[in-house]
One Martini backbone bead per residue (centre of mass of N, CA, C, O) as a GRO file, in nm:
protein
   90
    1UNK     BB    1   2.092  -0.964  -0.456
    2UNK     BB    2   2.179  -0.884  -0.131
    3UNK     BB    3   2.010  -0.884   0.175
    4UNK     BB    4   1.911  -0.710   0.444
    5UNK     BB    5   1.697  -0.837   0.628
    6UNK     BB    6   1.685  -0.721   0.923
    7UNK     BB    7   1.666  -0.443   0.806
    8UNK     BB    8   1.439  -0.451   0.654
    9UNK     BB    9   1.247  -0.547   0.890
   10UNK     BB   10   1.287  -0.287   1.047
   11UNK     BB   11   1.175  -0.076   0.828
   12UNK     BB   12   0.874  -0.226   0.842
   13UNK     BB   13   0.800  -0.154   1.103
   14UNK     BB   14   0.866   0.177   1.104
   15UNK     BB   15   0.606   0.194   0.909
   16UNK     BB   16   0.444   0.096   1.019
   17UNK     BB   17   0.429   0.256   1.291
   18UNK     BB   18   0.375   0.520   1.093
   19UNK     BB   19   0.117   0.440   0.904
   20UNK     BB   20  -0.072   0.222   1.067
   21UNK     BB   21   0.065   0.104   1.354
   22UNK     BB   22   0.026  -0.019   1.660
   23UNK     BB   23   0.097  -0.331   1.624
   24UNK     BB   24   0.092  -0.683   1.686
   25UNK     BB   25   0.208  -0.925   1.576
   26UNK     BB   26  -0.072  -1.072   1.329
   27UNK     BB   27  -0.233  -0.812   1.261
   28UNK     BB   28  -0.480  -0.592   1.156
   29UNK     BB   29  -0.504  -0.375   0.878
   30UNK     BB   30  -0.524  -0.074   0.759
   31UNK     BB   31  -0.370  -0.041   0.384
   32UNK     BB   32  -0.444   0.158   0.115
   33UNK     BB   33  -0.687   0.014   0.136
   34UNK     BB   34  -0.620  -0.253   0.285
   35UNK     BB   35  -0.589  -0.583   0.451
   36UNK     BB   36  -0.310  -0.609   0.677
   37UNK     BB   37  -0.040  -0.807   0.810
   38UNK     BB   38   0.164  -0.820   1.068
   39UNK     BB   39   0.488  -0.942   1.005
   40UNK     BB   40   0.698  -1.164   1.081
   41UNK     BB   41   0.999  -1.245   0.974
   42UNK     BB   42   0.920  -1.555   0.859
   43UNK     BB   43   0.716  -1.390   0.666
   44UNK     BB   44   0.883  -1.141   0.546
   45UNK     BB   45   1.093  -1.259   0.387
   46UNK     BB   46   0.934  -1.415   0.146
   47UNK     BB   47   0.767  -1.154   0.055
   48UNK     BB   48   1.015  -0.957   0.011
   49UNK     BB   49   1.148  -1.176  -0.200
   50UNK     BB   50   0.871  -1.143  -0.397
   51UNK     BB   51   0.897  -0.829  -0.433
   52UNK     BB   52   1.137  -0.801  -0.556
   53UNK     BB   53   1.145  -0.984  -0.807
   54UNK     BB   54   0.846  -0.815  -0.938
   55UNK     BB   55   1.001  -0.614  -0.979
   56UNK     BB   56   1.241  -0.657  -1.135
   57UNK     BB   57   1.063  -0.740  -1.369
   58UNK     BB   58   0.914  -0.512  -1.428
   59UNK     BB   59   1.144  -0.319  -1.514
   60UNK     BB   60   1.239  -0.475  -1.736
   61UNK     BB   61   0.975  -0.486  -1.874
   62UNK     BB   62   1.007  -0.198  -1.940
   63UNK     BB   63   1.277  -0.148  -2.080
   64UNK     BB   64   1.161  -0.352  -2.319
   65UNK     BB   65   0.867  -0.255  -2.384
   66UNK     BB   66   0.658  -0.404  -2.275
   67UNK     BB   67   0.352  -0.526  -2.180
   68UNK     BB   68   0.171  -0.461  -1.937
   69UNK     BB   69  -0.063  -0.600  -1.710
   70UNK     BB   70  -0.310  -0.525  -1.447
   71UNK     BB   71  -0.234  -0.817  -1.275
   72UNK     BB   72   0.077  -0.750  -1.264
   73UNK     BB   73  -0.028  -0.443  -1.089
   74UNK     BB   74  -0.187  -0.581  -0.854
   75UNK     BB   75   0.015  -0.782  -0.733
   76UNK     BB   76   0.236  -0.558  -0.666
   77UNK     BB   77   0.061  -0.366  -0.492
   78UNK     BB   78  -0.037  -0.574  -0.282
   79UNK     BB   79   0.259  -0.647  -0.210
   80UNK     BB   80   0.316  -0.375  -0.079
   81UNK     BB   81   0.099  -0.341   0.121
   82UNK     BB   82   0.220  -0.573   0.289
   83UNK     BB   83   0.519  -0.388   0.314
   84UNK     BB   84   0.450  -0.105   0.339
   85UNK     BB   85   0.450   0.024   0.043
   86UNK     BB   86   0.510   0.178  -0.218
   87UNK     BB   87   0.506   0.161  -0.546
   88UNK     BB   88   0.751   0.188  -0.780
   89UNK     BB   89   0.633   0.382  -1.041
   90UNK     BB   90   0.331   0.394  -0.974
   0.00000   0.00000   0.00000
């Protein structure tokens, strides 16, 4: 799946400054009980297609029937909070 990378870097700014606060790109603060880092889009990118990945993967291995790990649910979860998302379906 092919993703528009600014228009994602966009929404996860107003994520940011909707649930987290203004801080400044490299800041850090708490979400959802994390200290995560706001990230400049260079660093968003990676991440995001990290997340996107993961995301992928579980849902494929729940539709298989798979059984989950807790450490690729605590990975998953780590992974959304990084990009101020909830985990979906979890």
């Amino acid at each position: 799946m092919i993703e528009d990378l600014p228009a994602r870097y966009h929404e996860y700014l107003e994520r940011f400054a909707s649930q987290v606060g203004k801080h400044d790109v490299g800041a850090f603060a708490k979400f959802s009980g994390k200290l995560i880092k706001k990230l400049s889009f260079e660093e968003f990118t990676p991440a995001f297609l990290e997340y996107q990945e993961l995301s992928d993967q579980y849902f494929e291995s729940i539709e298989r029937g798979d059984t989950i790990n807790d450490v690729v649910l605590r990975v998953l979860r780590d992974k959304a909070a990084s990009l101020v998302l909830a985990p979906p379906g979890l």
